[in-house]
C-alpha positions, 0 to 999 in steps of 0.5 A: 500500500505504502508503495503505491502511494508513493508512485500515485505522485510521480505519474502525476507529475509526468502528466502536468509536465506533458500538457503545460509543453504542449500549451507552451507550443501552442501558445507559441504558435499562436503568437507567431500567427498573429505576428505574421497577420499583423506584418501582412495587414500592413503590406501593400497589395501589387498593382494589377496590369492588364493582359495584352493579346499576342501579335505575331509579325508575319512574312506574307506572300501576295497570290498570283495567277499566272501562265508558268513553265516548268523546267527541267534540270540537268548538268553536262559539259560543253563539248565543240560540234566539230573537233578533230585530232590531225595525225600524220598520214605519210612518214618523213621529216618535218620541213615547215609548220604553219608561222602561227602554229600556237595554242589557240590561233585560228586557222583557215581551211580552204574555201570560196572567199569573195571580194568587195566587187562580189567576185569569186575566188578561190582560197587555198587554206593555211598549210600547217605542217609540211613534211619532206616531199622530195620521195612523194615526189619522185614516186609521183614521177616513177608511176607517170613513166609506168602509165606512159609506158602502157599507152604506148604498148597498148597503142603499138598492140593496137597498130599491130592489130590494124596491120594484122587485120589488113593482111588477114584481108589480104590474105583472104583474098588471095586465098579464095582465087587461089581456091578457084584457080585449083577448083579449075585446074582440077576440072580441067584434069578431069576433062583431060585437056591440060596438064597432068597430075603433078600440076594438079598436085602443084597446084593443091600445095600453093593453095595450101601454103596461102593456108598455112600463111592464113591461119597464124593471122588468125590465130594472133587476132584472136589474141589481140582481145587478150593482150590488150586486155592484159596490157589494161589490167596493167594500166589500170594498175598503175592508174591506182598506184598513181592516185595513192602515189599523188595522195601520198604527196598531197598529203605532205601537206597537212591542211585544217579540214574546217575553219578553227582553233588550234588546241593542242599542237605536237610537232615542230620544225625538224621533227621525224614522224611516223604514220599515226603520229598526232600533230594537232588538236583542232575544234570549231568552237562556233557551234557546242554541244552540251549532252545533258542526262535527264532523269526518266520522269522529266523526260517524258514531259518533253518527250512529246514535244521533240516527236513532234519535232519541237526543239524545246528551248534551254538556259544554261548557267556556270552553276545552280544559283547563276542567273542564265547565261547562255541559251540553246535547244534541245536537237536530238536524244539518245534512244535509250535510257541509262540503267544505271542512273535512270536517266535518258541523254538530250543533246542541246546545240548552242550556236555561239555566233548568238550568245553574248559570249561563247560557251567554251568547250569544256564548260560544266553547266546547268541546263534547265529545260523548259517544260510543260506550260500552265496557264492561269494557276496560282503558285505559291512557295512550298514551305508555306503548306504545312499539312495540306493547310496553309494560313492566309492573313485577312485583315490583322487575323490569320485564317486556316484554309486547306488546299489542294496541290496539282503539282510541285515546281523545285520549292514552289507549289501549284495549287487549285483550290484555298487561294484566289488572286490577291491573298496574302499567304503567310509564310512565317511563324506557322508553328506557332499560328492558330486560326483567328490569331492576331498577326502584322503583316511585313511588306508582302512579297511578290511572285516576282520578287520570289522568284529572284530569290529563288532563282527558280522562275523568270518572267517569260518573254511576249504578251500574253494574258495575265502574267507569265512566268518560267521556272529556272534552276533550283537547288 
């Protein structure tokens, strides 16, 4: 009993000490809360500031309609329409070359010049190399003697003939009266009036010596046709040698076949050549050729043009950014396609007697071709169609329209429904667009202006209605 009296104390000690904390630290808390009410009440509460509505500044692109051409692009080197590579034809030394003899000097070939009366004369060419000519020459000379040689044989054969036929004439004569003499001197044996056997016999063996005399003469004009034909196989024989024998001379002499320019010059004064061996490089750069290989899709665009006989026009430039330079035309194919690269080879012929400067042989290019015609659509860049919809500024809203495309031109995009003449298509910030958003338009760009930029299309040239225009190159 007395222990429990003792401990009836202490618990309750532990309790008192465990309330009067807890009523500590809520007296704290309530003194910290109303301290930090009354610091409250005494802040000023921030002024308000109205939200303003979000402008977009926009790129915009004024719509056209407009007759357009698409263009085909390609590269390819210029290469010269007439180029040819001299060589020697004949073996010997070199005795002279042309004074003018250099890279790059033109040459003439030989040809009709006129005068300032309109006369006519005849021009010889420039003699480029000349080789020794001295053994042509004399095998010119050697062959000569020969041809002389057989027209006086086959003139002496035909003299003999004429002497044999006149004798054979003769003898024939002579022959027919002495047969008539023996057929009487036959008869008259028989009839017994004159002579005797032995006159008979005499007689049969005259007949037979004119006989004998007779037929060698026909025998040898029986061989006339064969010796003279003998003596023409002859002739015609050295007839050839002769020709080969002149052309071997004349070709001494190394003359440009065509008016040009030197390119690449192997001989000199003094040098021993060999048959084959080159002299000269030579090009007629007037007229060039550019094979430019065209991918399959493209070149059935144009395919039915050149059937047709068209020539499609092309512009060429040193490089895809370069506005055109030089222009020429499609003149021919190839008729077949490469399997490798998929592509078909067009041949554009550039005249550059019409160019304002020469397209050099060796020039890569970029041709661009031009293509099927469209006429009144609107164009519009590519970049400015963001899953088949396309945002249009009206007024300082933007509108969310959908469009249909007919066809893709390098970065431009022909489309026939969603924009008309006159829309102004944006062309930034369509990430962040929605429809109805609030938008400043910057100067609009026109189809013109774009076009530059791009260097994609060009105003065509001629009349025609509403505005034209042809695409170039692009990247």
């Amino acid at each position: 009993m007395t222990t429990q009296v003792a401990n009836k104390p202490r618990h309750w000690n532990r309790i008192r000490k465990a309330v009067l904390t807890i009523l500590f630290g809520v007296g704290l808390l309530l003194t910290g809360g109303a301290a930090f009410l009354a610091l409250a009440s005494m802040r000023k509460p921030p002024a308000e500031r109205e939200v303003a509505a979000k402008v977009f500044n926009v790129e915009i692109f004024r719509a056209e309609r407009l007759d357009i051409n698409e263009i085909l692009v390609g590269y390819g080197t210029a290469k010269a329409d007439r180029e040819v590579v001299l060589s020697a034809q004949v073996t010997g030394e070199v005795m002279e070359v042309h004074p003018q003899l250099k890279v790059g000097r033109k040459v003439l070939a030989s040809g009709i010049d006129r005068d300032a009366a309109g006369r006519s004369q005849d021009r010889p060419g420039d003699v480029l190399v000349q080789i020794d000519r001295d053994v042509y020459q004399q095998r010119v000379r050697q062959v000569e003697g020969k041809l002389r040689e057989d027209e006086s044989e086959l003139s002496l054969l035909e003299q003999q003939r004429k002497n044999n036929d006149d004798r054979l004439a003769k003898s024939a004569i002579d022959l027919k009266l002495y047969e008539k003499e023996v057929t009487k001197v036959e008869q008259l044996f028989k009839q017994g009036k004159i002579a005797t056997e032995s006159d008979v016999t005499k007689a049969q063996l005259e007949l037979q010596r004119y006989k004998d005399f007779w037929i060698p003469l026909e025998n040898e004009r029986r061989l006339f046709p064969i010796r003279k034909e003998q003596i023409e196989r002859r002739l015609a024989t050295h007839q050839a040698d002769l020709r080969l024998a002149q052309l071997d001379f004349e070709r001494t002499e190394i003359r440009p076949p065509f008016a040009g320019w030197l390119s690449e010059v192997h001989v000199e004064r003094g040098q021993h050549i060999k048959v084959g061996d080159p002299l000269v490089k030579l090009i007629d750069a007037s007229v060039v050729e550019v094979p430019v290989p065209v991918a399959l899709g493209d070149f059935t665009k144009i395919e039915a043009k050149i059937l047709a006989g068209e020539q499609p026009r092309v512009e060429m430039a040193e490089h895809e950014t370069a506005p055109p330079r030089w222009t020429g035309h499609v003149v021919r194919v190839s008729p077949q396609a490469d399997e490798r690269t998929r592509t078909v080879k067009v041949f554009v012929r550039v005249d550059n007697r019409e160019q304002k400067e020469p397209l050099l042989p060796g020039t890569f290019v970029q041709a661009r071709i031009v293509g099927p015609a469209w006429k009144n659509v609107v164009v519009i860049p590519r970049d400015s169609i963001v899953q088949g919809r396309i945002f249009v500024a009206s007024g300082d809203q933007s509108q969310s329209r959908e469009v249909h495309v007919v066809a893709k031109l390098q970065s431009f995009a022909i489309v026939d429904s969603g924009v008309e003449r006159g829309d102004q298509v944006i062309l930034t910030n369509l990430d962040v667009l929605s429809d109805g958003s609030t938008v400043k338009c910057l100067p609009a760009r026109d189809f013109e202006g774009e076009s530059k930029q791009r260097l994609q299309f060009r105003r065509s040239e001629g009349p025609s209605e509403g505005e034209r225009a042809e695409p170039t190159s692009g990247p």
